[in-house]
CHARMM internal coordinates of N, CA and C (Angstrom, degrees):
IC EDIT
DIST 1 N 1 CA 1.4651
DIST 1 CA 1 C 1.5336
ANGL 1 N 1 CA 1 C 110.69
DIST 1 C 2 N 1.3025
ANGL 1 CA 1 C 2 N 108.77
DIHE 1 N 1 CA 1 C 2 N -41.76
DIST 2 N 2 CA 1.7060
ANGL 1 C 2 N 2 CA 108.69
DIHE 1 CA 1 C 2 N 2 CA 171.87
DIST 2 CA 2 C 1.3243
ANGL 2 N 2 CA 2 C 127.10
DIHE 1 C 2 N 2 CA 2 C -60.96
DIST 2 C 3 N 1.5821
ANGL 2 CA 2 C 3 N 97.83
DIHE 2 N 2 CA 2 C 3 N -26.49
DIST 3 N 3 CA 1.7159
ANGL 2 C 3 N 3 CA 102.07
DIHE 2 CA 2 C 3 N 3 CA 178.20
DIST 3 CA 3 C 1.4591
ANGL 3 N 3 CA 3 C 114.34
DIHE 2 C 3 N 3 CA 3 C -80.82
DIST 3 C 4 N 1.0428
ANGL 3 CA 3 C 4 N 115.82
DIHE 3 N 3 CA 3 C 4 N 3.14
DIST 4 N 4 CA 1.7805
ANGL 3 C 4 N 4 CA 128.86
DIHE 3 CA 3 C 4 N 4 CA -163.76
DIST 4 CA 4 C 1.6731
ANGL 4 N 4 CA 4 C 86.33
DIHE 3 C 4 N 4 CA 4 C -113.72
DIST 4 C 5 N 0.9077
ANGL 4 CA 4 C 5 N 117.57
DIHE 4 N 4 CA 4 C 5 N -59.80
DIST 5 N 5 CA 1.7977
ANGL 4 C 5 N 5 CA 114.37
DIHE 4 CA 4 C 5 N 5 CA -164.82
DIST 5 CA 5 C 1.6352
ANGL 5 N 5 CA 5 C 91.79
DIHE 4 C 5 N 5 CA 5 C -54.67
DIST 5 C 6 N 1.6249
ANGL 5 CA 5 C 6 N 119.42
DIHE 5 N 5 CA 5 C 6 N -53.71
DIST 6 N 6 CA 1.3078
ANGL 5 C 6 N 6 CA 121.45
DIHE 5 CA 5 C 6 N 6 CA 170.70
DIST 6 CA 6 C 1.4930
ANGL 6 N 6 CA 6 C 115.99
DIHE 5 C 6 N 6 CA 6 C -14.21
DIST 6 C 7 N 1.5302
ANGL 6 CA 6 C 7 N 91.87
DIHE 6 N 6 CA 6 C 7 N -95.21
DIST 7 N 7 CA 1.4877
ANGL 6 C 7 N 7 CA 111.02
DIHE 6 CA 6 C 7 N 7 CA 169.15
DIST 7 CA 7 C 1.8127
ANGL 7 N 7 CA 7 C 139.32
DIHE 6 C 7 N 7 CA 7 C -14.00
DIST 7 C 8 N 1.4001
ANGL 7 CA 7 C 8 N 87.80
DIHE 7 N 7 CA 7 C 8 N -44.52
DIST 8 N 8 CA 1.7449
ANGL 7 C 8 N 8 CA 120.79
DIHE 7 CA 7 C 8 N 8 CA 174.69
DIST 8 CA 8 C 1.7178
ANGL 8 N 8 CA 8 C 96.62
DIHE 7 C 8 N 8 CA 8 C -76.54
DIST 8 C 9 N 0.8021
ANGL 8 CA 8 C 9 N 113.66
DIHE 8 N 8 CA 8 C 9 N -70.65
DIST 9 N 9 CA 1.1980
ANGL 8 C 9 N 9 CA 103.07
DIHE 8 CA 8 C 9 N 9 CA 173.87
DIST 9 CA 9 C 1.7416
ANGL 9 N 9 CA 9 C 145.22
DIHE 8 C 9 N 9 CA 9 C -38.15
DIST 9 C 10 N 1.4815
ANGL 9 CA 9 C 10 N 82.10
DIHE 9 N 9 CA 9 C 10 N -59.83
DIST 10 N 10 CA 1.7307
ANGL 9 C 10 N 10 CA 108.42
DIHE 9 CA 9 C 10 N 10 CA 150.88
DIST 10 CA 10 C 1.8326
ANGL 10 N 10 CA 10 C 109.45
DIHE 9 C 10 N 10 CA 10 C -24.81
DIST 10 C 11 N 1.6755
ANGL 10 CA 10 C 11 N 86.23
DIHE 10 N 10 CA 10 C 11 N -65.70
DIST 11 N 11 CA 1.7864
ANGL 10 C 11 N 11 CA 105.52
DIHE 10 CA 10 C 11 N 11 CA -152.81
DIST 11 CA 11 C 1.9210
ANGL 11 N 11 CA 11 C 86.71
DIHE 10 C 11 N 11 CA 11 C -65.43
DIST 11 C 12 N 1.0298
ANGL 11 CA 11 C 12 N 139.48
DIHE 11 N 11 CA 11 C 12 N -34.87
DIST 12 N 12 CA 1.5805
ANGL 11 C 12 N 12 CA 156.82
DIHE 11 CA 11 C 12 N 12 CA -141.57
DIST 12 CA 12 C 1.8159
ANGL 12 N 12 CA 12 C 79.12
DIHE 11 C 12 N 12 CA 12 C -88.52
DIST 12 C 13 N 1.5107
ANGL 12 CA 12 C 13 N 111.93
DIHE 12 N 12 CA 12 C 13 N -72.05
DIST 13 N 13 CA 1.6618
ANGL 12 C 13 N 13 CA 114.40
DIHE 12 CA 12 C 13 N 13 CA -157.34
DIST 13 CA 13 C 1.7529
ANGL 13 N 13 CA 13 C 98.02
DIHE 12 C 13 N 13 CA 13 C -55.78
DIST 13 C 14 N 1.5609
ANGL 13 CA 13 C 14 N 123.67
DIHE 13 N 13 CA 13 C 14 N -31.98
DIST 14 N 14 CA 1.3792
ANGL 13 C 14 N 14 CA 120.47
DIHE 13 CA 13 C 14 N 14 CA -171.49
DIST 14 CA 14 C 1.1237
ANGL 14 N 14 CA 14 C 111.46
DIHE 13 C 14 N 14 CA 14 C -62.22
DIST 14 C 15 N 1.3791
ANGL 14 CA 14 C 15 N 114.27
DIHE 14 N 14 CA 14 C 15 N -48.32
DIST 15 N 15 CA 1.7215
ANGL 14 C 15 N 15 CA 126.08
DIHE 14 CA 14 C 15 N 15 CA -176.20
DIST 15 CA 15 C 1.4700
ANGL 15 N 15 CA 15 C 114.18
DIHE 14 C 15 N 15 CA 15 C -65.27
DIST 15 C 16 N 1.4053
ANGL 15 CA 15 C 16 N 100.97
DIHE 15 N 15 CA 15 C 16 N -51.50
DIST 16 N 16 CA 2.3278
ANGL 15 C 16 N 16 CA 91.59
DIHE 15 CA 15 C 16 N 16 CA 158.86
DIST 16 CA 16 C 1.1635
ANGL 16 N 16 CA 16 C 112.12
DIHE 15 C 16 N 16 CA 16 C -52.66
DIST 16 C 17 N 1.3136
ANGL 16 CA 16 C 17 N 148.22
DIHE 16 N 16 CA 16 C 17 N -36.30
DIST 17 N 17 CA 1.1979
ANGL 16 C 17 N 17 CA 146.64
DIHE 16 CA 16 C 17 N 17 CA -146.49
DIST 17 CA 17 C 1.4594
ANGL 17 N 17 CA 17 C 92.54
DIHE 16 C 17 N 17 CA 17 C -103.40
DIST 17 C 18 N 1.4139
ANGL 17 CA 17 C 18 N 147.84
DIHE 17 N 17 CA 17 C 18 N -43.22
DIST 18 N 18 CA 1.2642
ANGL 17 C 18 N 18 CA 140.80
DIHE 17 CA 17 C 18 N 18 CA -170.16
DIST 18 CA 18 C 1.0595
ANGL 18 N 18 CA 18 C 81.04
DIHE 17 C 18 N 18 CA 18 C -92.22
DIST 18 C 19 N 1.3940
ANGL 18 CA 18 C 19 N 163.38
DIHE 18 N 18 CA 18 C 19 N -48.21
DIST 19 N 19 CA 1.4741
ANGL 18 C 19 N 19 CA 146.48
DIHE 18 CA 18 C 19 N 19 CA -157.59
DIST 19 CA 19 C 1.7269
ANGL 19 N 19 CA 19 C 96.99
DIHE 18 C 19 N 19 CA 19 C -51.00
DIST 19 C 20 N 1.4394
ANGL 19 CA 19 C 20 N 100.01
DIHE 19 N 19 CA 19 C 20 N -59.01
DIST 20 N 20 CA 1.8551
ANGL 19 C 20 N 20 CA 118.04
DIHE 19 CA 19 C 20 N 20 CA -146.44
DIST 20 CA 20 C 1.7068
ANGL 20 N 20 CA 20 C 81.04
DIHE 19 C 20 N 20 CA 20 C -69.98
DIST 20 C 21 N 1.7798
ANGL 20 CA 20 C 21 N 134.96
DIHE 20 N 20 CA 20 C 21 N -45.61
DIST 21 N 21 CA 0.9932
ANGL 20 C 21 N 21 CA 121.61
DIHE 20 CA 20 C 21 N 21 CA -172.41
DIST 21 CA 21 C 1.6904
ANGL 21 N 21 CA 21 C 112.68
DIHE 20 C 21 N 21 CA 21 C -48.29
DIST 21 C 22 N 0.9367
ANGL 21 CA 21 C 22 N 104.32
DIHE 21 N 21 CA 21 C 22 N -53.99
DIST 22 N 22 CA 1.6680
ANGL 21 C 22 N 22 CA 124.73
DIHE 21 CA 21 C 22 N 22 CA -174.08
DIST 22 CA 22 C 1.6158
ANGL 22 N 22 CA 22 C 110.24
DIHE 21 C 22 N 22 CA 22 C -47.85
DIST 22 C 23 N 1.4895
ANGL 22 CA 22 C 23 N 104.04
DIHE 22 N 22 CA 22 C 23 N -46.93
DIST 23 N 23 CA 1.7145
ANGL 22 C 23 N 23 CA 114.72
DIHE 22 CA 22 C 23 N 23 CA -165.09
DIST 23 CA 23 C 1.4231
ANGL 23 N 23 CA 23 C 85.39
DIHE 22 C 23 N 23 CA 23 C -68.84
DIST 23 C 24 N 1.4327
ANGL 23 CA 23 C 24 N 140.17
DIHE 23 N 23 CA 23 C 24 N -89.57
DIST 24 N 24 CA 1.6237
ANGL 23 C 24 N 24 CA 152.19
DIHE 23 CA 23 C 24 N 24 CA 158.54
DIST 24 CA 24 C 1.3791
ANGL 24 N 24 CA 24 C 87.91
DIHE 23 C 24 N 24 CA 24 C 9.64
DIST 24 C 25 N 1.0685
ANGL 24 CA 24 C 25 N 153.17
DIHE 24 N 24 CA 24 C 25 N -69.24
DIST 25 N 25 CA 1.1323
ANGL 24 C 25 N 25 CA 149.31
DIHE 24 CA 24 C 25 N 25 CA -99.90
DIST 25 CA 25 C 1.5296
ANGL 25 N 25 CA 25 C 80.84
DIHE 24 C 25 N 25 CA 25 C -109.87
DIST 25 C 26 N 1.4323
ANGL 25 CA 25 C 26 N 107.57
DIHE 25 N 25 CA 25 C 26 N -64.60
DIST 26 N 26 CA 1.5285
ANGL 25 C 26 N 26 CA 116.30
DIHE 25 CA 25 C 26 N 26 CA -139.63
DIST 26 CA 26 C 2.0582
ANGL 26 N 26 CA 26 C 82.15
DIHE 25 C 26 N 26 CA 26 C -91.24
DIST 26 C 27 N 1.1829
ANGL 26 CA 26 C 27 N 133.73
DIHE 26 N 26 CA 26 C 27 N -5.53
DIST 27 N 27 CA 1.1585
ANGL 26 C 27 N 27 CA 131.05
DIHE 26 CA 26 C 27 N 27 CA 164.90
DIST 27 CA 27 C 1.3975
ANGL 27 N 27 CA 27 C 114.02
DIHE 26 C 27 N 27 CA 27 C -78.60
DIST 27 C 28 N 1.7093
ANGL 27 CA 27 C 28 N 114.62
DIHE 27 N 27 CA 27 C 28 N -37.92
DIST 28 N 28 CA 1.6699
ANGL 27 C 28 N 28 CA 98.59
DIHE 27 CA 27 C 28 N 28 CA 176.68
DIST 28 CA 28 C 1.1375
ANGL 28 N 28 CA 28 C 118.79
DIHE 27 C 28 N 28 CA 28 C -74.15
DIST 28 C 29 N 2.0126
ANGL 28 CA 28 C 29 N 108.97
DIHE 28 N 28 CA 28 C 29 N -33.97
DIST 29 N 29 CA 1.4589
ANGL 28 C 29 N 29 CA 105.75
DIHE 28 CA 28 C 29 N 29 CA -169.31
DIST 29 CA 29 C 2.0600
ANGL 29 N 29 CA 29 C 118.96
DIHE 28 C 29 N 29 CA 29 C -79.58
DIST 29 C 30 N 1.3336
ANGL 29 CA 29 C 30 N 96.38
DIHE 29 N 29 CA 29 C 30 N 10.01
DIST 30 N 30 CA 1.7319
ANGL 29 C 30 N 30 CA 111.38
DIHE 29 CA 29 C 30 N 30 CA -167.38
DIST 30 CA 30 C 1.5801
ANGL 30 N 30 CA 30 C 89.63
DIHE 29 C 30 N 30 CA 30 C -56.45
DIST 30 C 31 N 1.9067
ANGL 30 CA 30 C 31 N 103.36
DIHE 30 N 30 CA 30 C 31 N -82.60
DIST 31 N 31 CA 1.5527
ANGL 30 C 31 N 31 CA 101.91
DIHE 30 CA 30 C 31 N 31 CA 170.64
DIST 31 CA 31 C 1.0760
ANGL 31 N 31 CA 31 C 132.14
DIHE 30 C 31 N 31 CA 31 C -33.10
DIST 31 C 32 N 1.4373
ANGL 31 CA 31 C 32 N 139.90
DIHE 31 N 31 CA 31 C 32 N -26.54
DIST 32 N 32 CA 1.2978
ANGL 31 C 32 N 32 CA 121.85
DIHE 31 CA 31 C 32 N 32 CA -178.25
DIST 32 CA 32 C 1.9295
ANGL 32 N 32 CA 32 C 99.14
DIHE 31 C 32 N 32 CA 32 C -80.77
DIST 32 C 33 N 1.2277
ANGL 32 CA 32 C 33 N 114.54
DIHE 32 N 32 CA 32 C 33 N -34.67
DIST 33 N 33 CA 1.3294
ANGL 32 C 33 N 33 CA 116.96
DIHE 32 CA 32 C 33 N 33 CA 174.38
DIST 33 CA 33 C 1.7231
ANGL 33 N 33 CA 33 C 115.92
DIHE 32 C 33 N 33 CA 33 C -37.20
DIST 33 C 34 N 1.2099
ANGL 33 CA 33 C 34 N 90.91
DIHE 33 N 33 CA 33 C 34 N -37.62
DIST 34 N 34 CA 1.6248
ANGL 33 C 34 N 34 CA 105.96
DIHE 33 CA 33 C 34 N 34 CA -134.46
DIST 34 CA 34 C 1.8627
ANGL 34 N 34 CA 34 C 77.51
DIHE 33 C 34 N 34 CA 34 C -95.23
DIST 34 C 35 N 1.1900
ANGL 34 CA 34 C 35 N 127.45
DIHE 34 N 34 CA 34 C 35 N -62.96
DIST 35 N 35 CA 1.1718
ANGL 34 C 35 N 35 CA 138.34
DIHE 34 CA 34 C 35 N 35 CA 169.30
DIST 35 CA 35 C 2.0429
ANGL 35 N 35 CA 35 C 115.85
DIHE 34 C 35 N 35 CA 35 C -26.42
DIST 35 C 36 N 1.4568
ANGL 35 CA 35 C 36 N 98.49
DIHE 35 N 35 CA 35 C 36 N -38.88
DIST 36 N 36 CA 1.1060
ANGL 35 C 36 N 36 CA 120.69
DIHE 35 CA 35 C 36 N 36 CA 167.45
DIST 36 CA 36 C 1.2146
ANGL 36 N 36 CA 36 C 133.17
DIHE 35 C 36 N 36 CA 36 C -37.15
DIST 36 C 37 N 1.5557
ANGL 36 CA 36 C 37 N 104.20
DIHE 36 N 36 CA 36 C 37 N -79.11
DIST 37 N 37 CA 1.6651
ANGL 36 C 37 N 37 CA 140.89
DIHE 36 CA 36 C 37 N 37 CA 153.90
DIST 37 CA 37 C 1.2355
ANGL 37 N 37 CA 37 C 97.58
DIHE 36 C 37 N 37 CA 37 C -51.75
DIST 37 C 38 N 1.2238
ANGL 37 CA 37 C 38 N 153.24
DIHE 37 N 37 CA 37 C 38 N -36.89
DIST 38 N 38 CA 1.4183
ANGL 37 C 38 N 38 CA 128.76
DIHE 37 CA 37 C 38 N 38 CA -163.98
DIST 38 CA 38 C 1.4477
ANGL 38 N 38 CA 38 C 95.95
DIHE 37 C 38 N 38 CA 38 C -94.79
DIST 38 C 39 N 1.6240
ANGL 38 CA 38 C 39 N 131.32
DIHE 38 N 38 CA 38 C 39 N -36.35
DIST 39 N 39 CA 1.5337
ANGL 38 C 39 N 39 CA 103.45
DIHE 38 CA 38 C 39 N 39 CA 165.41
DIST 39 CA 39 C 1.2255
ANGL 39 N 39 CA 39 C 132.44
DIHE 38 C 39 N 39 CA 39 C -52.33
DIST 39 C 40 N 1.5955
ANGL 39 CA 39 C 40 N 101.88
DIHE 39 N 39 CA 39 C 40 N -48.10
DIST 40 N 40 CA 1.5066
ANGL 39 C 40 N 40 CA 103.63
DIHE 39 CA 39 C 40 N 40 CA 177.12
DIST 40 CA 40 C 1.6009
ANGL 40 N 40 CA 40 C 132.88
DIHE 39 C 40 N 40 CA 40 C -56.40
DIST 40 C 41 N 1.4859
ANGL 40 CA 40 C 41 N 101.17
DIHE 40 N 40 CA 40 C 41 N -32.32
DIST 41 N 41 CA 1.6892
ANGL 40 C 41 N 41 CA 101.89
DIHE 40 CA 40 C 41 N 41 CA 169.71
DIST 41 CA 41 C 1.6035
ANGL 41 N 41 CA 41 C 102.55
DIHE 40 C 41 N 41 CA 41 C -88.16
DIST 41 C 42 N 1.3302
ANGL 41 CA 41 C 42 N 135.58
DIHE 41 N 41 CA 41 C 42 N -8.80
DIST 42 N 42 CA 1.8532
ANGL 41 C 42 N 42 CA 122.73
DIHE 41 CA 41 C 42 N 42 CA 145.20
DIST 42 CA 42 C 1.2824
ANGL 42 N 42 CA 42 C 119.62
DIHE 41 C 42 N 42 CA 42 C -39.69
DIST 42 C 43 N 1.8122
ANGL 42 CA 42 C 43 N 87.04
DIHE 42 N 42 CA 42 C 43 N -44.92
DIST 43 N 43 CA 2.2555
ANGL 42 C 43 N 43 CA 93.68
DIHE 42 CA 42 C 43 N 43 CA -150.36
DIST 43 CA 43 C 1.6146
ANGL 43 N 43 CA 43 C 83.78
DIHE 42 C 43 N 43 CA 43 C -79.22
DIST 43 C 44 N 1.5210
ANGL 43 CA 43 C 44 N 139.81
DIHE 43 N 43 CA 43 C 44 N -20.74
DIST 44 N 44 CA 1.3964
ANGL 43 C 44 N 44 CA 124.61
DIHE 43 CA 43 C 44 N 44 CA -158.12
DIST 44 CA 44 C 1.8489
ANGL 44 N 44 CA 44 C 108.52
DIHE 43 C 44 N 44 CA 44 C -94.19
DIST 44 C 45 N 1.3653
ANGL 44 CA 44 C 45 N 96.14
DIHE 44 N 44 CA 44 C 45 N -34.66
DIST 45 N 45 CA 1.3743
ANGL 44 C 45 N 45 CA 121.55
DIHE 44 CA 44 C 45 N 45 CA 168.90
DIST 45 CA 45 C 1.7753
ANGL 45 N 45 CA 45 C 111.14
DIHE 44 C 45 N 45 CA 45 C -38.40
DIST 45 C 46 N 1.9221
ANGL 45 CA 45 C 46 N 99.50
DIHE 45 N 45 CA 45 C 46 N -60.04
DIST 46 N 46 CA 1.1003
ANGL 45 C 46 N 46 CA 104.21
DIHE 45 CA 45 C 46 N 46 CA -164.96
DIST 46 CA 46 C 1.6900
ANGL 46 N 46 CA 46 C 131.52
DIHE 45 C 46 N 46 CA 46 C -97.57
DIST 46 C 47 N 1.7550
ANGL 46 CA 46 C 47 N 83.23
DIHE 46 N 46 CA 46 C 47 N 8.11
DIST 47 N 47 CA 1.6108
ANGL 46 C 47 N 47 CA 104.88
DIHE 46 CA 46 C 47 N 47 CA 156.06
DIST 47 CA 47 C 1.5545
ANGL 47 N 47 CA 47 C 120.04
DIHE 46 C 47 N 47 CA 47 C -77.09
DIST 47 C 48 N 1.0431
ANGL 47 CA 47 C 48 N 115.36
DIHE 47 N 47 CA 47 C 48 N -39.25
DIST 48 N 48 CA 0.9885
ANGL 47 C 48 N 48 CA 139.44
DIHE 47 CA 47 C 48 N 48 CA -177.39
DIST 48 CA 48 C 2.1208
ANGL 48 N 48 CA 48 C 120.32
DIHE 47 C 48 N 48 CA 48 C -69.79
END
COOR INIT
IC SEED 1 N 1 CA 1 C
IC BUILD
C-alpha cells in the first residue's frame, strides 16, 4: 500500500512539473508572439 501511495505521488510531482514546464514555456514564448503581431499590424498599417 505504501508503494502505491508512493507512486501516486510520484505520478502527482510529474504533472506539476510538466504543468510549470509548459506555463514557462508558453510565458516566455507569449512575447515573442505578441512582438510578432505587432510588427505585422506596423508593416500593414504602414502600407497602407
Amino acid at each position: 500500500m505504501v508503494k502505491g501511495e508512493e507512486g501516486r505521488e510520484g505520478e502527482r510531482e510529474r504533472e506539476i512539473v510538466i504543468s510549470l514546464i509548459i506555463h514557462s514555456f508558453i510565458s516566455l514564448t507569449a512575447p515573442l508572439r505578441i512582438g510578432r503581431w505587432e510588427t505585422a499590424l506596423l508593416n500593414t498599417v504602414e502600407c497602407f
